[in-house]
C-alpha positions in Angstrom: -27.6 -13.9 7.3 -24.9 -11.2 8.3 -22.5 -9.3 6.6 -19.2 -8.6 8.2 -16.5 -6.4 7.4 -13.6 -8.3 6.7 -11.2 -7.5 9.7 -13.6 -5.3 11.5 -12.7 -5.1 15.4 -16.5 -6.0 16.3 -17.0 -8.7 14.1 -16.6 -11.2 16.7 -18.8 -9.8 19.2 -21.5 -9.5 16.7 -21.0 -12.9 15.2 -21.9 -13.6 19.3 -24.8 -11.4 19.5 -26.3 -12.8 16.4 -25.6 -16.5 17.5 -27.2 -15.9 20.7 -29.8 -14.4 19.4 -31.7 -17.5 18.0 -35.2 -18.3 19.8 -37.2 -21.7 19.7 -40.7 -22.4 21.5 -42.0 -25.7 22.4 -45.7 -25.7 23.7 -45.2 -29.0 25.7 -41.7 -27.8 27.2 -38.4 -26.2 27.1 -35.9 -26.0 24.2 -32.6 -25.7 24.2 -30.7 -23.7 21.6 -27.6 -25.3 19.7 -25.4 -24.2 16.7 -22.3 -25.4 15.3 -20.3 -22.3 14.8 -16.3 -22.6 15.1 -15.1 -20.7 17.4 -12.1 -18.2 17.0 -12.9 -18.6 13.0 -10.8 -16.1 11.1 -12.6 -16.0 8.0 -11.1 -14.8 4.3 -12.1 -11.7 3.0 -15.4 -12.0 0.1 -15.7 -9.3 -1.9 -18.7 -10.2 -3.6 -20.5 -10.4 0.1 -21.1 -14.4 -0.8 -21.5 -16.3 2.0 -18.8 -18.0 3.5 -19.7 -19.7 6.2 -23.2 -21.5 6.6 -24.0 -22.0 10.3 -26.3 -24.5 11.5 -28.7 -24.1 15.0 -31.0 -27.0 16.2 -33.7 -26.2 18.4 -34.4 -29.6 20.4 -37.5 -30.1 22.8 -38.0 -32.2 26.4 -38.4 -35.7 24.0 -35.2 -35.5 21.8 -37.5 -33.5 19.2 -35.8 -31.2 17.2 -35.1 -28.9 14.0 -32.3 -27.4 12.0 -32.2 -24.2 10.3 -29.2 -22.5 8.6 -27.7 -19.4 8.2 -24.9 -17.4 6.6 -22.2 -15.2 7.6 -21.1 -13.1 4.5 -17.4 -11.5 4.4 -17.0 -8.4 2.5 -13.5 -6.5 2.1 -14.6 -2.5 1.5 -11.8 -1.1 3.1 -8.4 0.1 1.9 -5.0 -0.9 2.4 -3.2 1.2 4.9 0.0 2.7 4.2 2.2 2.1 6.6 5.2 3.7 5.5 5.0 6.4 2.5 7.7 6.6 -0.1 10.1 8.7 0.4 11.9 11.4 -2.1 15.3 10.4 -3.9 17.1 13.9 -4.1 20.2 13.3 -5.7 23.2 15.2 -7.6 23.6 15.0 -11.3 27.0 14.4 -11.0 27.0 11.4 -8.3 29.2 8.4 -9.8 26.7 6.1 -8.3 23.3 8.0 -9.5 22.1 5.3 -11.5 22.8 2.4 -8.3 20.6 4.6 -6.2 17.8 5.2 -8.4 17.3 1.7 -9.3 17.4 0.9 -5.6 14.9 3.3 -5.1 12.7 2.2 -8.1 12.8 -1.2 -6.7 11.6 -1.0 -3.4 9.2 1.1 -4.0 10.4 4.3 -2.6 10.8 2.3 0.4 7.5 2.7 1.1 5.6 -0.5 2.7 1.9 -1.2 3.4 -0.4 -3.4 5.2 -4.0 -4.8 4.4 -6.5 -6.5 7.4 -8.0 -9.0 4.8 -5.2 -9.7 2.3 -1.3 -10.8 2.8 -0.7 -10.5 -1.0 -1.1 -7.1 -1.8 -0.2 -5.8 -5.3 2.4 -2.6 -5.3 3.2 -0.6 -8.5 5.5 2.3 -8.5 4.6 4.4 -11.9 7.2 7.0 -12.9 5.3 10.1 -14.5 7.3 12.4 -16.7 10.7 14.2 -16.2 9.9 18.0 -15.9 13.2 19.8 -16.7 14.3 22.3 -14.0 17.6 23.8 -15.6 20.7 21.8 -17.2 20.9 18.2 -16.0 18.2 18.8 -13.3 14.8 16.9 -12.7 12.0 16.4 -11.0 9.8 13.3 -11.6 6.7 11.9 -9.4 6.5 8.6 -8.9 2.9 7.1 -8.0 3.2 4.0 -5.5 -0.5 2.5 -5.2 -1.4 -0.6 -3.5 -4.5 -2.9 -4.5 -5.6 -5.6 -2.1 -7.7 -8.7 -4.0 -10.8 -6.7 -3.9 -9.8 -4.2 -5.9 -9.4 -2.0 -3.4 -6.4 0.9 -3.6 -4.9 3.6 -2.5 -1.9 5.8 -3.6 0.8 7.7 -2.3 3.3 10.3 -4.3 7.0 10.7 -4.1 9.4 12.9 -5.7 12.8 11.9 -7.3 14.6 15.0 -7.9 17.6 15.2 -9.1 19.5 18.7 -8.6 22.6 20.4 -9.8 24.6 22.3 -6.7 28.2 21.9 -8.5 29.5 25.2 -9.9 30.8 24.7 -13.3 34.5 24.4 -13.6 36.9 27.0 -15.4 40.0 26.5 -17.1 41.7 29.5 -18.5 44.2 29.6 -20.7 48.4 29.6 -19.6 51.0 32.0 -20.6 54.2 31.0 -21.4 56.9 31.3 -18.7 59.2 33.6 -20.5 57.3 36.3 -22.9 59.9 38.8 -25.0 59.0 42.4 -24.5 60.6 44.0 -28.1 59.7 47.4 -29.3 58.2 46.2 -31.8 55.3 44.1 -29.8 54.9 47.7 -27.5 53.9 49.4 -31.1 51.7 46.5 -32.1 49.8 46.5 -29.4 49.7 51.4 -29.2 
């Protein structure tokens, strides 16, 4: 038996190698060397290294003679998803009308982030918020965790930032005088 990566670039020229690599002897002639493997199979990833496919080779003499054997080529999925595309950081004003729209947005696709796997199309993506940490007034910075898991268990995990910062100057309102103010002698000595 063999075990193959699952998705390993060489894993067809080995599956070659190893099929041609069968012998037979005969002592009354020659033998000729069979199998019954598909070719161009694309196997599923195993991740308990099971065999997945059972290959059989008959070894068959001058007079029609012959015998079977079997084999197995195992599957295994050790490798991690690739991360294509990290998340990205959501830097954001507190006072943006829309802050809530974009953060949502952001939560839901993941950061934007995307990844690949060479074994599994379903690959399962979570994007954790950790806790707020409090920079001054209304501004925050919180990591987010995006980690992808194939079906084998396998993951790996990327950070991004949503910070939310506050570059707006407060406003100030002072107070108006009337238009018209009375000067009396009285308000001079008040005020001496």
């Amino acid at each position: 038996p063999i075990l193959l990566e699952c998705g390993g670039v060489n894993n067809e020229a080995i599956i070659s190698s190893w099929l041609l690599s069968a012998e037979g002897t005969d002592g009354c002639g020659e033998v000729v060397i069979t199998n019954d493997y598909p070719t161009g199979l694309s196997a599923t990833p195993n991740c308990t290294g099971v065999g997945e496919l059972t290959v059989t080779w008959t070894a068959t003499d001058d007079c029609g003679l012959f015998v079977t054997e079997t084999s197995t080529i195992a599957y295994t999925d050790t490798q991690v998803p690739e991360i294509v595309v990290a998340p990205v950081n959501l830097e954001v004003e507190c006072t943006d009308e829309s802050i809530g729209t974009l953060i949502t947005a952001w939560e839901t696709a993941n950061g934007f982030a995307s990844a690949t796997d060479a074994c599994d199309d379903a690959l399962v993506e979570t994007f954790i918020a950790g806790p707020s940490v409090a920079i001054c007034g209304g501004a925050t910075i919180r990591t987010y965790v995006y980690t992808v898991t194939d079906a084998c268990g396998n993951s790996v995990t990327e950070n991004a930032q949503l910070i939310i910062y506050d570059n707006t100057a407060p406003l100030l309102s002072l107070p108006t005088a009337p238009e018209t103010v009375e000067c009396s002698e009285d308000v001079v000595a008040a005020i001496d």
